[in-house]
N, C-alpha and C positions, 0 to 999 in steps of 0.2 A: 782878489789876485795879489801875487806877491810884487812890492816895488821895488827897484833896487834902491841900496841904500849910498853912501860916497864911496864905500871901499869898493861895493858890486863894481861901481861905474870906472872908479881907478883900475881897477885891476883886468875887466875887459878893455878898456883905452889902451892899456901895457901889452897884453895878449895882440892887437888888434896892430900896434906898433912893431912890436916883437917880429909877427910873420910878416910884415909889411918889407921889412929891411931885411929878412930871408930868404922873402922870394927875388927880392929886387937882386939879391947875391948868388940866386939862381939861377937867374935871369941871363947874370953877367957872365955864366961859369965861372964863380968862384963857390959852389955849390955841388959835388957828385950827386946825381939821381939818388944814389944810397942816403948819402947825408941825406937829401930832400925830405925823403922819405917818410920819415915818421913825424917830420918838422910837418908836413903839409895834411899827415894823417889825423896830428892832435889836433888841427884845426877844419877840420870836417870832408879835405879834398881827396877823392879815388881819380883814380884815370882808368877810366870805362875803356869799351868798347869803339867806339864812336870819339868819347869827348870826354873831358875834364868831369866830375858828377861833384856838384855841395850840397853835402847833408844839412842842413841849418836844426838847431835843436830848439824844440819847444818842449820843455820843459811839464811832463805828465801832460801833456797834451794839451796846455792850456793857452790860448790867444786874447790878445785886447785888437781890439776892431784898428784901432792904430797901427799894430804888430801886423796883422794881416793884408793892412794897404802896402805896408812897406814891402812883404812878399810880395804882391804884386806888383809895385815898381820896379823890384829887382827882377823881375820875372821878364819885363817888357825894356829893360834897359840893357840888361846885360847878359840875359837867356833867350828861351823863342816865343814867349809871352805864355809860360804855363809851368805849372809847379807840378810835385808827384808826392801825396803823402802816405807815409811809409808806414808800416807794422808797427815802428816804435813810436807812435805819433808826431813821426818830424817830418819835415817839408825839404824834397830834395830839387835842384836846380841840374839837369841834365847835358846841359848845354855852355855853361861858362867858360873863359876863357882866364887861363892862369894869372895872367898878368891882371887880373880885373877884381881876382878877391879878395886881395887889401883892401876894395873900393866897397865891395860888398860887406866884408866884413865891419868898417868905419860904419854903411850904412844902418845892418844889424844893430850897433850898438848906441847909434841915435836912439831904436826905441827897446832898449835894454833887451838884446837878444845875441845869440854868440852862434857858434858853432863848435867850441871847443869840447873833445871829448865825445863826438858822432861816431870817432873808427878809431881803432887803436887798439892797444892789449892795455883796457885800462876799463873803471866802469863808467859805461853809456849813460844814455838818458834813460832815468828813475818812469816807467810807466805805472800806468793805474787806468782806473774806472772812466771810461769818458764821463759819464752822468755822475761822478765825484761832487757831493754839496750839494746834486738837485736830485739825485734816484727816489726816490718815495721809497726803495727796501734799503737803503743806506744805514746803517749802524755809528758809523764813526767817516767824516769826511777822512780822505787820506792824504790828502793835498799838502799838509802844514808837516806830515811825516816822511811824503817825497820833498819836499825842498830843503828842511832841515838836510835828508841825505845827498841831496843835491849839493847842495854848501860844504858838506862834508869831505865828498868825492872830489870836488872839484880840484884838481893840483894837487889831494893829496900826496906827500913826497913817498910815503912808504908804498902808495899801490896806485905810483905812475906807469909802472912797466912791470906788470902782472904777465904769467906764463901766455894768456892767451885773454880776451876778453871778455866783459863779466856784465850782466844784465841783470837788474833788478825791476820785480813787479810787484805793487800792493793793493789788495784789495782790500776795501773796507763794509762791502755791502753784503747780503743772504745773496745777491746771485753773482757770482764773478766773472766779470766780464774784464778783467785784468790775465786770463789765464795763469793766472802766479805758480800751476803745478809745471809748468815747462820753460820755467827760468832759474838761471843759476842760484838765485836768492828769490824765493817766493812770500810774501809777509801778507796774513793776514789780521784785520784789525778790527778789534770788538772792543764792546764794554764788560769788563768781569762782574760778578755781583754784588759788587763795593760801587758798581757804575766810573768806574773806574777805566781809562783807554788801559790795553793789553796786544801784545802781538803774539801770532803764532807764525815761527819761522820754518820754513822749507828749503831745502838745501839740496844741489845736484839735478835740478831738473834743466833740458834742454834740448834740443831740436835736432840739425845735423844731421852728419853719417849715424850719429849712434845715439836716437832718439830715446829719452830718460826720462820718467816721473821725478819729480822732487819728493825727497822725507822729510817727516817731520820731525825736528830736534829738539825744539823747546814748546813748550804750549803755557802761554799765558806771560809772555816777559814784560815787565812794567815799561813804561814810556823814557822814563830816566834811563834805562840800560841799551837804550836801542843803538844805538851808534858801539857801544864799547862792546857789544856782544857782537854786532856784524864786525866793527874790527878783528876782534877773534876770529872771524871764521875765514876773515880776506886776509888774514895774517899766516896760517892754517895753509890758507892754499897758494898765497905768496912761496910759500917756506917747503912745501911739499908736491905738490904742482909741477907735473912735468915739462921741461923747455927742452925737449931735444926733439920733439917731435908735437909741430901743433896739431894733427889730428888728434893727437891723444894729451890737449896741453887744457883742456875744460876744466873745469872742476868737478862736471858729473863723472867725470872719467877718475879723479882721485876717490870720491867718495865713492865708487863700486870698487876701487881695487883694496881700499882700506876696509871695507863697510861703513855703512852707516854710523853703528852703535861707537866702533875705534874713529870715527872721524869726530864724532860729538865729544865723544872723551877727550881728544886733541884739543879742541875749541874751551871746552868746561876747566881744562888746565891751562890753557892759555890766560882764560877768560880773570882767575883770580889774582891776575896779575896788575891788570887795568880796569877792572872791574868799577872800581871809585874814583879812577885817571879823569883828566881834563876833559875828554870826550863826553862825562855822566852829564845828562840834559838838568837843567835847573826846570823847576815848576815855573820861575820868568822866560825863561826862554823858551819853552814851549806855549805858555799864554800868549806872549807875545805874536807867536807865527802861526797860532789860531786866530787870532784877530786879524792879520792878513788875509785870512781864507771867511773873513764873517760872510754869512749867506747877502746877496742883493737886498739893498734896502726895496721894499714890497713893490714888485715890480708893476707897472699899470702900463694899459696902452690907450692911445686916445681913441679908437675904433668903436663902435658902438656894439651896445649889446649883440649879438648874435645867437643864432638859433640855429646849432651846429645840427640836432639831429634833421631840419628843413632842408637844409643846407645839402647834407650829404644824401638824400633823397632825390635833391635836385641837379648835384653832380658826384657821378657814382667813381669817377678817378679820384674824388676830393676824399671820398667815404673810406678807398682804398688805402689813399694815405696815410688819413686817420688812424685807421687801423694798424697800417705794419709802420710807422715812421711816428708816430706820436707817443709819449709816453707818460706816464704818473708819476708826477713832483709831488716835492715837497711839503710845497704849497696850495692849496685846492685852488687856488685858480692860475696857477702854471702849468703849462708841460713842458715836455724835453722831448725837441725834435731832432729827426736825424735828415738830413739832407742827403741823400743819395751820390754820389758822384759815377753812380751804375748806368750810366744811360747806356743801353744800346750802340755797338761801335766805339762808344769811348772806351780805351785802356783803365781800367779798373785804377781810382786813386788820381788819375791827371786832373788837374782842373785849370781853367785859365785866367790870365789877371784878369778880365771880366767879370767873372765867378766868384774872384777873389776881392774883388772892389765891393761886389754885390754883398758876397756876405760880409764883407764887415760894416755895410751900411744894415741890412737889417738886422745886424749884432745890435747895433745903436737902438734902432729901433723898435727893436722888439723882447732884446735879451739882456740889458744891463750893458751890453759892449762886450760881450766875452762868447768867445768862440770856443769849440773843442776841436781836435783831430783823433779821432776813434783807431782803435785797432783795428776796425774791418774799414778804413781806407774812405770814411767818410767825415763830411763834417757836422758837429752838434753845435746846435743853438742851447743852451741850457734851461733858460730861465722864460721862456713865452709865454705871454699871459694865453689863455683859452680865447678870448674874441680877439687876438691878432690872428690866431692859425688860417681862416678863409684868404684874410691879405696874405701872407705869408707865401700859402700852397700859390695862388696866382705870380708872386712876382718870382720863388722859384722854378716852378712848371714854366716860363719863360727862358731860363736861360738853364734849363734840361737838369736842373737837381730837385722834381719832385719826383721819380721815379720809386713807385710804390711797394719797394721790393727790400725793406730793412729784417732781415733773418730767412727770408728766401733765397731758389738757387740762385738768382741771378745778381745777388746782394756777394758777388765773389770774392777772397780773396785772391787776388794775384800779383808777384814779385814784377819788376821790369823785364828779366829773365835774358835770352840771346840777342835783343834788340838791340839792348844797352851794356848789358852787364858781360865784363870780360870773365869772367869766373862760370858764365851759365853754360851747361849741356844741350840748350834746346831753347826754344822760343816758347816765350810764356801768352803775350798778349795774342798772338794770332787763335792760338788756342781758344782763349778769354773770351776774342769775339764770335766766334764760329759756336759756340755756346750760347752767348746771349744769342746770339742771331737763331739759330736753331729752338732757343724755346723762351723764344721773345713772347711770352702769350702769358698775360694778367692769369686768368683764369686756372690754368696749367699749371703753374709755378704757383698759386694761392692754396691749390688744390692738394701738391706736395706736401705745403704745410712746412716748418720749421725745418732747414736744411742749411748748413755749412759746405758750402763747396770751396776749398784752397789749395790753388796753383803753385808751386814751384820750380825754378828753371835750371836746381842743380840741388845737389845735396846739403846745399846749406842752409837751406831750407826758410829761403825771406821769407817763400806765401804759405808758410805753417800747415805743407800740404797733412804733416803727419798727423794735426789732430784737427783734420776737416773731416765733416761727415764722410765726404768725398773727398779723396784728394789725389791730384796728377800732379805727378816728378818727369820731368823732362830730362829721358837720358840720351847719351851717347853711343851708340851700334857699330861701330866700324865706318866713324864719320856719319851716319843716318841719324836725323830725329827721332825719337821714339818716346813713349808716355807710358812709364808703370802709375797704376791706380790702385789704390787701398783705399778701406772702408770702414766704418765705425769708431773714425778718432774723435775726438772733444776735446773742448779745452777747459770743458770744468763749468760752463754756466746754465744757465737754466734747468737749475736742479739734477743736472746729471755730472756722474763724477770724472772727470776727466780719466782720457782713453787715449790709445797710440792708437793708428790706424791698422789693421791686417792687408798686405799686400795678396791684392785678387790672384795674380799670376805674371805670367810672361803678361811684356810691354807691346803695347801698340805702335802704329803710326801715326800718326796726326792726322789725316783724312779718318782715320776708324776712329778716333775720342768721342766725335757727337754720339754716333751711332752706338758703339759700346755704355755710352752715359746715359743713352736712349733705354738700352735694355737692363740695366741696372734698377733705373728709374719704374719701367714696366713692373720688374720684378716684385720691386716695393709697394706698388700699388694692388697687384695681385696677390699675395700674402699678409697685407696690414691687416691689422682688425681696426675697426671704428674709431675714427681719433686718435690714432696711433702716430707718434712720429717715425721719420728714416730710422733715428736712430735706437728707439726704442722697438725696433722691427725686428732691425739688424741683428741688439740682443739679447731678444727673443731667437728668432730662427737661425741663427750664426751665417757664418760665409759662404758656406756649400752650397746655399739656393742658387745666388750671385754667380759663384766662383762656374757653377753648370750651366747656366743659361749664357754666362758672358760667352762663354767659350765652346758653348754646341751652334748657338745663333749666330753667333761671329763666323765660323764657319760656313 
């Protein structure tokens, strides 16, 4: 993992000061709400529905077991003892109180962690691959290529105050689990046939009212160029980027009204301007922040041999586990597990300082001390030897994150939604749980086989309804709840190529979501051939199977 170095630790101390004496002038009214505003947004604070919300950043989703108690301090100090991890792998606090985030903030950067840069018109936190450094189909870690960009972004002066804000994804592995085709900057990372690292960059993709594949503009840019060619392109849309209207202030929205091919040419002329500018990466400087990222010196556990296939014979939840929550490292005698935070009735993503004590004591234990925060709203252990996983599965199945269900339906995403979120059309968790609870059944949901189901509570689409196998958008009717559902989106991994979803039809109620998800579900099983998944069902037979049964049966 990356350490901060003296300037990291000065310059969050400064940040950490900075808003300390802003809010305190807030406080006093010598502060307008306006003023406040983007003063409390660069440092991670919305004002929900409810309550004050802090985004905390972690950084491509990576935790030190350390990093993780301190969330959970803050969690039981100065929230309601429980965190909410997000889409972008960061950890938000639901519940704080204004006056209290200087405090939180100071605490943050005891164990070198910020908030600065969660909200704003400016770029977020750099995600990627949860299994980043331990995937077994891993090409190139990406880790050492987001934090470089992280350092980059951070304060930079030219693209603090971008038309609207900007999200970057990098995948480095054969399966992307980074979604990088529906972010505004999509980077993927190989080796060329020099063995050489290379990026392939994508551009204009993103979520929203007006969901967009990203294109691709360069294919194969050396490591040296990476920062001076994405300044091109944040320069590009700094400079032509709409600000009169943030519905239309993305940059997928510049790159469809110039095309593609005139946006790249903009960037390719920008580009031989800074081309060999101060930005170009040295071969030390990148050496350097790959040996930050070196794999776990070979990880052991004191546990005694085990006899996993006795084992799973003898407890058939342990076998289930195994199966959808365990995966293929690096290393032959690691896996990489996914922790569930799916239970039954829980809000999709909550989890509590308990859970959050816990895992960073079996981080220690069992995984070098390092944690992940996943895109689908769970946490990863990365590095587990193969005879910890029986202790493992027992001390999580305790405190309800062995739940067997990682790339099943019940593995959901979902946003906070009407609960929380001042911006949503509709409630998302109640939804969330009327679903688990409906097809709470092992069997059932094994039987599905490979399904993305993702929740959204407005158009802006947190729970990435658009490219769920399934996905429900929570609208507005004339003041009523209501749920439009669309079908066959992805986001690009397990060998399929990412897809926007087709909107089934006219929207529901919320009492008819299980039951319409019911007969969707029928559908798919009725039409699958042998080993088929949803989505390779879906684009086989199209939408009109769906689109007729939802709506002759709903009737």
């Amino acid at each position: 993992m990356y350490q901060y170095d003296n300037f990291d630790r000065e310059f969050v101390a400064e940040r950490v000061a900075h808003y300390r004496d802003q809010t305190q002038r807030y406080l006093a009214g010598q502060l307008s709400e306006a003023e406040f505003l983007q003063l409390r947004l660069r440092n991670g604070l919305y004002i929900q529905r409810l309550a004050p919300m802090l985004r905390v950043a972690v950084p491509y989703g990576t935790l030190s077991a350390t990093q993780l108690r301190m969330l959970a301090q803050i969690s039981r100090r100065y929230d309601r003892g429980y965190g909410h991890l997000s889409t972008r792998q960061n950890m938000q606090f639901n519940w704080p109180e204004i006056a209290d985030v200087p405090d939180i903030l100071h605490d943050l950067a005891s164990v070198e962690m910020h908030a600065i840069q969660t909200s704003g018109s400016c770029i977020r936190n750099v995600t990627t691959d949860e299994f980043s450094g331990a995937a077994a189909d891993e090409l190139v870690d990406p880790r050492p290529y987001c934090e470089i960009m992280r350092q980059w972004s951070t304060n930079h002066p030219e693209f603090d105050w971008l038309p609207r804000k900007f999200k970057i994804a990098v995948t480095g592995a054969a399966n992307d689990r980074a979604a990088i085709a529906v972010h505004d900057i999509g980077i993927r990372a190989y080796k060329n046939a020099d063995d050489a690292v290379v990026f392939d960059i994508f551009v204009g993709g993103g979520l929203g009212r007006t969901p967009v594949l990203g294109t691709a503009i360069y294919s194969g840019l050396p490591v040296k160029h990476l920062l001076t060619y994405l300044e091109s392109i944040m320069r590009v849309y700094n400079r032509y980027g709409r600000r009169d209207n943030k519905y239309k202030a993305r940059i997928k929205i510049l790159v469809r009204a110039m095309g593609a091919e005139a946006f790249k040419a903009r960037v390719e002329q920008d580009w031989v301007d800074i081309k060999g500018g101060p930005s170009t990466l040295s071969d030390a400087q990148v050496a350097d922040m790959v040996a930050a990222f070196a794999p776990p010196a070979r990880v052991t556990s004191a546990a005694a041999s085990i006899d996993l296939d006795a084992l799973r014979l003898e407890h058939p939840t342990f076998s289930h586990w195994l199966h959808h929550n365990v995966g293929p490292h690096q290393q032959a005698n690691l896996t990489v597990v996914t922790l569930s935070t799916k239970m039954t009735g829980v809000p999709p993503g909550d989890v509590s300082d308990e859970q959050m004590d816990a895992v960073a004591q079996w981080a220690e234990d069992h995984s070098g001390g390092e944690i992940r925060i996943s895109h689908e709203q769970n946490f990863v252990l990365p590095h587990v030897p193969r005879n910890a996983l029986f202790e493992l599965w027992e001390k999580a199945r305790r405190l309800d994150l062995a739940t067997a269900n990682a790339g099943l339906l019940t593995n959901m995403i979902c946003c906070p939604g009407g609960d929380y979120c001042s911006l949503a059309n509709a409630k998302s968790i109640p939804v969330a749980e009327a679903i688990q609870r409906r097809f709470d059944d092992y069997d059932y949901v094994h039987d599905l086989g490979d399904l993305d189901l993702n929740i959204s509570g407005c158009m802006n689409a947190c729970g990435h309804h658009h490219v769920g196998n399934i996905g429900i958008l929570g609208v507005d009717k004339k003041g009523q709840e209501f749920y439009q559902i669309s079908l066959g989106g992805h986001s690009g991994h397990s060998g399929h190529a990412a897809s926007l979803g087709q909107i089934v039809g006219p929207s529901f109620a919320r009492a008819e979501v299980c039951d319409v998800l019911a007969i969707i579900l029928n559908t798919f099983v009725d039409f699958r051939l042998e080993g088929e998944s949803f989505l390779s069902c879906f684009n086989r037979i199209g939408i009109a199977p769906f689109k007729e049964r939802v709506y002759v049966d709903a009737d």
